[in-house]
C-alpha positions as a printed NumPy array, in Angstrom:
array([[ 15.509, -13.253,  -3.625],
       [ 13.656, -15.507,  -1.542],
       [ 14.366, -14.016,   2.413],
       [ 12.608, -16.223,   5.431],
       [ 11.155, -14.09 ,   7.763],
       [  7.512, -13.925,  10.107],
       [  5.142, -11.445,   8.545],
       [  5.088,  -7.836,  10.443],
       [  1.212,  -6.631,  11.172],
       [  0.992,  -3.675,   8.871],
       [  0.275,   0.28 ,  10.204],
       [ -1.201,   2.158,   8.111],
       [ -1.032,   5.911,   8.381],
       [ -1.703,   8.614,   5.836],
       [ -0.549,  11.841,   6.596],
       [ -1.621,  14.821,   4.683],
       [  0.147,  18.042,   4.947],
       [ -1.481,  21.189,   6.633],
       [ -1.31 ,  23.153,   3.431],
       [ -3.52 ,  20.063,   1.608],
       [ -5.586,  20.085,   4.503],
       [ -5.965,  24.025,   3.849],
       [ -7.191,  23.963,   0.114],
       [ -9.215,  21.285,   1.425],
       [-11.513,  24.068,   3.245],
       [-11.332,  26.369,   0.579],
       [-14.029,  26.277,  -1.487],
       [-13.935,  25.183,  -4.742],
       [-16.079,  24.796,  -7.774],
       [-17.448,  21.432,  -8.036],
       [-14.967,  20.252, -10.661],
       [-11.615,  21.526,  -9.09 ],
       [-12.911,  20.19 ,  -5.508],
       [-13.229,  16.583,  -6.948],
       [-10.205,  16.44 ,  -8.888],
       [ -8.656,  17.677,  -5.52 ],
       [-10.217,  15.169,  -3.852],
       [ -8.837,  12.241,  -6.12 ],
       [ -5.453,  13.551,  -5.869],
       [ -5.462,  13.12 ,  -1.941],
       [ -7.143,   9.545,  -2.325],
       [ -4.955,   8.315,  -5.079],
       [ -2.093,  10.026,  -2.518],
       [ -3.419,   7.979,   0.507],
       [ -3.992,   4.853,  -1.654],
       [  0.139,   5.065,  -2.99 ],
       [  0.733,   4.883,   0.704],
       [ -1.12 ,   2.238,   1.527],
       [ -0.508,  -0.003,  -1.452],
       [  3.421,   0.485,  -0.379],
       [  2.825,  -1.1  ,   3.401],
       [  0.594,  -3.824,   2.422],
       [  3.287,  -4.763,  -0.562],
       [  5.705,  -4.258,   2.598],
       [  3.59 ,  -6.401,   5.163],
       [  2.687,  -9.614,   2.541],
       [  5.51 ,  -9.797,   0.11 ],
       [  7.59 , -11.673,   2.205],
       [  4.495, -14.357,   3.09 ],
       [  4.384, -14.791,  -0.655],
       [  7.967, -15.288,  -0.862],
       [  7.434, -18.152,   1.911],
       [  4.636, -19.538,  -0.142],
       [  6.516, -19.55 ,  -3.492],
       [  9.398, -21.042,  -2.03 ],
       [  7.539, -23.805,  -0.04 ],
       [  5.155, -24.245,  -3.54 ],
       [  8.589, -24.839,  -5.347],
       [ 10.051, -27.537,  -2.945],
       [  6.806, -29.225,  -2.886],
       [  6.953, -29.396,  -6.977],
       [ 10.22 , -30.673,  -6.68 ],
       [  9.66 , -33.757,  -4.225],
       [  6.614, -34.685,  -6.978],
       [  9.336, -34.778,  -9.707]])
């Protein structure tokens, strides 16, 4: 579905809950502290990966759609 629309800017926020941020200060042994840690960044990563598939999929949309009209007036 092809919509025509202007790009939105993209915000980014990643919020982390207070407990997370908790068990963040607790100490942990070295292995359990960096799993921990790749849990919140894969977390914060999901997020972001979900606004800036929000903020450029419809600019790729406009470029597919423009792409395919241009292909069609070569024909």
């Amino acid at each position: 579905m092809i919509r025509s629309q202007q790009a939105v800017h993209p915000k980014f926020r990643v919020q982390i809950s207070r407990n997370v941020r908790r068990q963040a200060l607790v100490p942990l042994p070295a292995a359990d502290a960096q799993q921990l840690a790749l849990i919140i960044g894969y977390q914060a990563m999901a997020l972001i990966n979900r606004d800036l598939t929000r903020a450029f999929t419809p600019c790729e949309e406009e470029a597919e759609r423009r792409l395919t009209q241009f292909r069609m007036t070569q024909h």
